[in-house]
C-alpha positions in Angstrom: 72.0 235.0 3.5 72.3 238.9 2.7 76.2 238.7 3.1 76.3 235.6 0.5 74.3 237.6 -1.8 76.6 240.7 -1.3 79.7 238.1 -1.7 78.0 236.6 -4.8 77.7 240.2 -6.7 80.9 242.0 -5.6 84.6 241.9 -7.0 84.7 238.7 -9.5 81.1 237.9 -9.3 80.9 233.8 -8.7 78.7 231.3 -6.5 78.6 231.3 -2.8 77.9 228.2 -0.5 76.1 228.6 2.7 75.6 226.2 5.1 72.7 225.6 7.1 73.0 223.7 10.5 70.4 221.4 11.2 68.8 223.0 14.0 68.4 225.9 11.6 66.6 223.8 9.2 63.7 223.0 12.3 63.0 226.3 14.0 61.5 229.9 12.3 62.7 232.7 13.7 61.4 236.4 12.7 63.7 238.4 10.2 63.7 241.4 8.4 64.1 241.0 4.4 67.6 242.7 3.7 67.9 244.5 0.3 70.9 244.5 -1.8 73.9 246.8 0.1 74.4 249.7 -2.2 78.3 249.8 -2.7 80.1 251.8 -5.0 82.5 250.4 -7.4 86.1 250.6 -6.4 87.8 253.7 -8.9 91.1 252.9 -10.0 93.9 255.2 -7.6 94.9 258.6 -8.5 98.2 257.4 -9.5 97.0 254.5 -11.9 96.1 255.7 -15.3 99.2 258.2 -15.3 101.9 255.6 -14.6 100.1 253.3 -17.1 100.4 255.9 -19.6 104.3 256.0 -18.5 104.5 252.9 -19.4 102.5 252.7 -22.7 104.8 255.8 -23.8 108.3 254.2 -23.9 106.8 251.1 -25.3 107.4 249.7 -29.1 104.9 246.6 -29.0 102.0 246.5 -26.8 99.1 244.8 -26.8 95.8 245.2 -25.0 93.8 242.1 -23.8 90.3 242.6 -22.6 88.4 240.1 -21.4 86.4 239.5 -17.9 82.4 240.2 -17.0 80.3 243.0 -15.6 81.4 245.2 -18.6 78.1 248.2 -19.2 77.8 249.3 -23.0 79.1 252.7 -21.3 82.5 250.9 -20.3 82.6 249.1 -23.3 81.9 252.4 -25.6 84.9 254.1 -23.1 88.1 251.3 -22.9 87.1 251.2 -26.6 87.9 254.9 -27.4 90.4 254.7 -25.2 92.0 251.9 -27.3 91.4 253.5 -30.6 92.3 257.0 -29.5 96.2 255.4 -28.8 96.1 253.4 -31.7 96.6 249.9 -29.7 96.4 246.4 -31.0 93.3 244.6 -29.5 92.9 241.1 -28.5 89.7 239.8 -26.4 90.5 236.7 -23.7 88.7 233.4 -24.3 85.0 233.6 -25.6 84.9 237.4 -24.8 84.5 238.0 -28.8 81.6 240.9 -27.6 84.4 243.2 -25.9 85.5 244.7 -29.2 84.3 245.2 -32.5 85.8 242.0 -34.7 85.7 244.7 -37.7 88.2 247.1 -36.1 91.2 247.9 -38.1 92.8 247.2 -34.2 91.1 243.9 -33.9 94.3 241.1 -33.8 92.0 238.1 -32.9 91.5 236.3 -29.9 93.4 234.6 -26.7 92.1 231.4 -26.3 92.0 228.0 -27.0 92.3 227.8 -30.7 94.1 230.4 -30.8 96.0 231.7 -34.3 99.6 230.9 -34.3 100.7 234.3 -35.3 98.8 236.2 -32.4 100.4 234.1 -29.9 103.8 234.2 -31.4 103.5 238.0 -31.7 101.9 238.3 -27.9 105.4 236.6 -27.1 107.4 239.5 -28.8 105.2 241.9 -27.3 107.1 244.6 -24.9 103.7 245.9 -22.6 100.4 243.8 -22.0 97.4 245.7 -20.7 95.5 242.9 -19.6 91.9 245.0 -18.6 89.6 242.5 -16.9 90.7 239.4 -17.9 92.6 237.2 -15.1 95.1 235.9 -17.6 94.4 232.5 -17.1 95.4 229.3 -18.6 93.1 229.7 -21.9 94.3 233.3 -22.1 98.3 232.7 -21.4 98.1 229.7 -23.7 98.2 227.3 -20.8 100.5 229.4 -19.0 103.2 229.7 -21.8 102.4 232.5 -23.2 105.0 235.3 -21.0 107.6 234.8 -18.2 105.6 234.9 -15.0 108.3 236.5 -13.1 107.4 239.7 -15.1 110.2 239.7 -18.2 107.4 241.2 -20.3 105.4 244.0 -18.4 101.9 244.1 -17.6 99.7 246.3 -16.4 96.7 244.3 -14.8 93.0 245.9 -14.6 91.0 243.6 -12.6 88.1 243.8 -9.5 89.4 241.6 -7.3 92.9 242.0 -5.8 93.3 237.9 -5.0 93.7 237.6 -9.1 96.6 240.1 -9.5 100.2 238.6 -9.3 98.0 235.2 -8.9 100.4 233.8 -11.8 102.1 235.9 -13.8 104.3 239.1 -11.7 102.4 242.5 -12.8 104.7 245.4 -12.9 101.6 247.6 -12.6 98.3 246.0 -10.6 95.3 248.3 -10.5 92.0 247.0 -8.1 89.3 248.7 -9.6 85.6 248.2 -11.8 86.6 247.7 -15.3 84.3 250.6 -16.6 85.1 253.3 -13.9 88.6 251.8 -15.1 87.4 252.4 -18.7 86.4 256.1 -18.3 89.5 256.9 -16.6 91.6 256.0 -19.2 89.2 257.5 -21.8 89.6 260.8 -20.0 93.5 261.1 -20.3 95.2 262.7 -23.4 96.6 259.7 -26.2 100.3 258.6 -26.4 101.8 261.5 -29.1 102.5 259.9 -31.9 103.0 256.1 -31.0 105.8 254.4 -32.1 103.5 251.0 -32.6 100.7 252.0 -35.5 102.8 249.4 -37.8 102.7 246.6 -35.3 98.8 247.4 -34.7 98.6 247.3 -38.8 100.3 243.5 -38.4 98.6 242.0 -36.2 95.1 243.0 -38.2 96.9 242.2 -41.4 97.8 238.9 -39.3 93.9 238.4 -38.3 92.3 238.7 -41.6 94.4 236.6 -43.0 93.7 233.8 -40.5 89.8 234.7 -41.6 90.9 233.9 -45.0 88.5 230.5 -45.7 90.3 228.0 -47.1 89.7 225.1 -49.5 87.8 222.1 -47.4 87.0 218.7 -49.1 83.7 218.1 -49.6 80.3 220.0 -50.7 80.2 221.8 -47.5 82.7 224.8 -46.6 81.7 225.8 -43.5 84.3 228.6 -43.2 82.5 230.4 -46.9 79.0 228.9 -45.2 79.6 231.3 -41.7 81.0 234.0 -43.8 77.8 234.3 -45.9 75.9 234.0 -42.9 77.3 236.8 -41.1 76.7 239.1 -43.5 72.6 239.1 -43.4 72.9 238.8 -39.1 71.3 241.7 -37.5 73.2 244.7 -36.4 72.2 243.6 -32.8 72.3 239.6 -33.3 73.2 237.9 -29.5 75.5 234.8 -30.7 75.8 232.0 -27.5 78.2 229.2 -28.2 78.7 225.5 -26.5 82.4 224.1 -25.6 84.3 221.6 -28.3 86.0 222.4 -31.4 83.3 223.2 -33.8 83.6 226.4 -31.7 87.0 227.5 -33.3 85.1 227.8 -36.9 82.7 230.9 -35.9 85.8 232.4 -33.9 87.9 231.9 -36.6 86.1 233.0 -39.5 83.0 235.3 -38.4 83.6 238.2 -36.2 81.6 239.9 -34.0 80.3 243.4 -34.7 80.1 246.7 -32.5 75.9 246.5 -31.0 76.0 242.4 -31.0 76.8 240.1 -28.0 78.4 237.1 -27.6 78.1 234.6 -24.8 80.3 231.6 -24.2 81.4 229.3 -21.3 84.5 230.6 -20.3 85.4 227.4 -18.4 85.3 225.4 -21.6 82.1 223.5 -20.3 79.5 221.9 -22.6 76.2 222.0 -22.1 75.9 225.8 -22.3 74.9 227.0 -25.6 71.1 226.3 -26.1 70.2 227.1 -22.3 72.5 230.4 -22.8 70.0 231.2 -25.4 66.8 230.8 -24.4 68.0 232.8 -21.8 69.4 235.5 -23.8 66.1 235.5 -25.9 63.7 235.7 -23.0 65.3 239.0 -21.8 65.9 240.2 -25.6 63.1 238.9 -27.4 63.5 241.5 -29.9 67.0 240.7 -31.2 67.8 237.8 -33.2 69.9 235.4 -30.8 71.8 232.7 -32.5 73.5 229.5 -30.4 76.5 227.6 -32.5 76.6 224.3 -30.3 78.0 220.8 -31.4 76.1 217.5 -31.4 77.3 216.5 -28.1 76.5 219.4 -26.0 73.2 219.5 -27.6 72.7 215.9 -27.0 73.6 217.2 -23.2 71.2 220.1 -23.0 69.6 220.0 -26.3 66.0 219.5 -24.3 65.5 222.8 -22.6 64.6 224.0 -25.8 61.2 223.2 -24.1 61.9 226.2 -22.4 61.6 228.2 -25.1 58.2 227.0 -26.2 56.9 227.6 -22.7 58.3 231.0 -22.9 57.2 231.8 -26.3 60.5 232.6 -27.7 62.5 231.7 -30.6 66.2 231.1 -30.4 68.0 229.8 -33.7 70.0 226.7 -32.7 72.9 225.8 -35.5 73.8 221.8 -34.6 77.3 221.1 -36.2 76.8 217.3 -36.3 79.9 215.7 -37.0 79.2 212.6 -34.9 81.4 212.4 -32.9 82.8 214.5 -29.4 85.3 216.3 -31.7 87.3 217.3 -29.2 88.0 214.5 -27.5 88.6 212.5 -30.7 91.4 214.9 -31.4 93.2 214.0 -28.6 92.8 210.8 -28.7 94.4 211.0 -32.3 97.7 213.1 -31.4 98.2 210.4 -28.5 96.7 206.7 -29.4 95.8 207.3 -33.3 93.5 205.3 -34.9 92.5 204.0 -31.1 88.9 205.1 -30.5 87.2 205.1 -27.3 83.7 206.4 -26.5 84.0 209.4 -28.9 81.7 208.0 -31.7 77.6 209.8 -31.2 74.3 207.8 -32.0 72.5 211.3 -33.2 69.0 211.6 -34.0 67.5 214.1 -36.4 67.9 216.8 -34.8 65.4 218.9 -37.8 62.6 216.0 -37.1 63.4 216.5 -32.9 62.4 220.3 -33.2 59.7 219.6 -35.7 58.3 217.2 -32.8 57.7 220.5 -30.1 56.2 222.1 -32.9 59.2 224.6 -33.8 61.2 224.9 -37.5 63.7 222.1 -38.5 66.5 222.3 -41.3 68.9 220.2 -42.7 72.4 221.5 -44.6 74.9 219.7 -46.0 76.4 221.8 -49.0 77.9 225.5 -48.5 75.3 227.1 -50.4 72.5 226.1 -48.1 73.3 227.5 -45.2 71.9 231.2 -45.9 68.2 230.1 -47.5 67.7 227.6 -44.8 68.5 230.9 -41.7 66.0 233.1 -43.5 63.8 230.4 -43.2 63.9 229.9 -40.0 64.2 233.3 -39.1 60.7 233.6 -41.2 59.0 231.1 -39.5 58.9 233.0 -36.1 60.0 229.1 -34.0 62.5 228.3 -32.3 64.6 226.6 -35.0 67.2 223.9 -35.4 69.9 223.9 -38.0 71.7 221.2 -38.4 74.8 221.6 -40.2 76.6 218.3 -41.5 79.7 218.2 -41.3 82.8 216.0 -42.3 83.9 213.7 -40.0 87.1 213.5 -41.3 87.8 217.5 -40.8 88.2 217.3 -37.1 89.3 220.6 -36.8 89.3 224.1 -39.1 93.4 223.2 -39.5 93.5 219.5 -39.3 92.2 216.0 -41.1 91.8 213.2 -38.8 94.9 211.6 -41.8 96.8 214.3 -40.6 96.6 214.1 -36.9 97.5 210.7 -37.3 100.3 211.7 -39.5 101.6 214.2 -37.0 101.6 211.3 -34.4 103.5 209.0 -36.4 106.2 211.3 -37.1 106.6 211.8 -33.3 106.7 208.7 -32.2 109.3 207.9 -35.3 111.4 210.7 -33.8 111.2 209.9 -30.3 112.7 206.3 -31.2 115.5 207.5 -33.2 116.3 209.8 -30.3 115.8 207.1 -27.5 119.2 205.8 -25.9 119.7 201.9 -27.1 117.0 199.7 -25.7 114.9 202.0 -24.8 112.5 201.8 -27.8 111.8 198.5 -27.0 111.0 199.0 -23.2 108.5 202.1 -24.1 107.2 201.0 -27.6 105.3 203.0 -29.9 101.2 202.7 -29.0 99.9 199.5 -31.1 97.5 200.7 -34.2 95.3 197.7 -35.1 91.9 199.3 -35.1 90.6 200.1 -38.5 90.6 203.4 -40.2 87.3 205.1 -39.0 86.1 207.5 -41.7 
């Protein structure tokens, strides 16, 4: 049981499954209690940081990519002056928004699903990836599109556990080693001399803010202007958590994550994890705000261990983005099988009335200017809080109307019968569209 524990914690920290034979499970036996084994973390070799900087000196366009866990504010503070120091564009891996200040004039958005067009495009032109503690994996590499995996494009990969590096994609430069002793050593070397690539880091930020730009939604609520107000009046030290589906994409898109806040996401794209993530985050901060985005159908998944937080005596603020429906999923099914819906469509409660019911702080918005008065009230009222934020149905995601999905789809299909050999429309026709319009 002490070796599982020490498995559990080192390299890539993840679960461990022990199994117990039955015998085991009938007979005690006298054992000492075995602490935690006190390891070291692995440095990166002598040789490391210097040919990295080899590397990062006869390059034109790089770009760093940080992502990964067991990052200390001290590793965080050091890859970050390290970064800044050479003047490199920064991009954080999926849902790892809390690795780098959002505000940075180096900041060129994030790797991940949703990702915006013109980072990935410009990640593909890029001549050097420093890929620090993320594994590159298939949110990262845009579901392993993203670079040659035979190693065209060179990358330098920072990670703790060896089994991850080469994995996929070739390295020319692997380095086993914590990310912060990682961090420090790169912190202690002297910057690239004039780098050739300040204008590429000034186009990929010029590139990021203006995919922040908000733009003109239908309807009284514009929930890209609503986040934006919002994140002005956050604490300096606000812990965001966030839930899996695309009502995610409209904080990372338009709301950006400061240097002193946190932000916690399920990296595996599971649902489920937003309101659990912060209660938990708010028993071990109670003294920072902590705010959970999550959609209606992982709060309909989870949504109950906000008991937990009454118990506890802590007050997370939970923003529901009810669009009723699993958005995600919908979306799909409208690029495939348009206007063919199947078990997408939510049966929601009020969610205001449901928190109101333990005794904690219920609101309702619906129009863009309502958003900000209805926070500070629920920030005032010292309860854990429920937002809920109503959204249009019809704008299934921060680029797309459910129309235009639909469009999309029937311009595909159009095209893939024009280019079909004779006869072969008619043995693979187009998917039939006789369910009504859902609005």
């Amino acid at each position: 049981m002490a070796h599982a524990f020490d498995v559990a914690v080192s390299g890539r920290p993840g679960p461990v499954v022990v199994a117990i034979s039955e015998e085991m499970q009938k007979r005690l036996a006298e054992v000492p209690d075995l602490g935690p084994a006190h390891v070291l973390p692995p440095h990166p070799s002598p040789e490391a940081v210097p040919q990295m900087m080899a590397m990062l000196a006869r390059a034109q366009r790089p770009l760093a990519v940080l992502g990964g866990s067991r990052w200390t504010p001290e590793g965080r503070a050091a890859i970050r002056d390290f970064l800044l120091a050479n003047d490199l564009p920064v991009a954080v891996s999926f849902r790892r928004q809390g690795l780098f200040d959002g505000t940075s004039p180096n900041f060129a958005g994030d790797l991940g699903v949703g990702a915006d067009a013109a980072l990935v495009a410009r990640a593909k032109e890029s001549d050097l990836i420093l890929a620090i503690g993320t594994r590159f994996g298939e949110p990262v590499s845009q579901g392993y599109t993203l670079l040659d995996m035979a190693g065209a494009t060179p990358i330098v990969h920072v990670h703790p556990d060896q089994s991850e590096i080469g994995r996929v994609y070739r390295p020319a430069l692997g380095v086993v080693c914590d990310v912060n002793a990682f961090a420090l050593a790169a912190r202690a070397v002297e910057p690239v001399a004039k780098p050739a690539w300040s204008g590429w880091t000034r186009e990929l930020h010029a590139a990021r803010l203006a995919q922040a730009e908000a733009p003109e939604y239908e309807g009284p609520l514009n929930l890209a202007v609503a986040l934006q107000e919002l994140e002005r009046i956050l604490p300096a030290d606000t812990i965001f958590t966030t839930d899996a589906g695309n009502f995610a994409t409209w904080p990372t898109r338009f709301m950006h994550v400061r240097e002193g806040q946190d932000f916690l996401g399920p990296t595996n794209g599971a649902m489920g994890y937003g309101v659990p993530a912060a209660i938990g985050a708010k028993i071990v901060h109670p003294e920072r705000t902590v705010v959970c985005f999550v959609g209606d159908g992982g709060f309909l998944m989870t949504g109950q261990e906000i008991a937990t937080a009454f118990h506890h005596s802590v007050a997370p603020i939970i923003m529901v983005f009810n669009n009723q429906m699993y958005g995600t999923i919908r979306m799909y099914q409208e690029r495939t099988y348009p206007g063919r819906i199947s078990g997408t469509a939510l049966t929601n409660p009020d969610f205001a009335k449901f928190i109101e019911s333990f005794g904690g702080h219920g609101e309702v918005v619906e129009r863009t200017e309502d958003l900000v008065p209805a926070f500070r009230r629920a920030q005032a009222s010292g309860k854990p809080s429920i937002i809920e934020v109503r959204t249009n149905p019809e704008q299934v995601t921060n680029r797309a109307t459910v129309a235009d999905l639909r469009e999309q789809a029937r311009h595909a299909a159009e095209g893939a019968e024009a280019g079909a050999a004779p006869g072969q429309a008619a043995r693979n026709p187009a998917p039939r569209r006789t369910v009504p319009r859902i609005r």
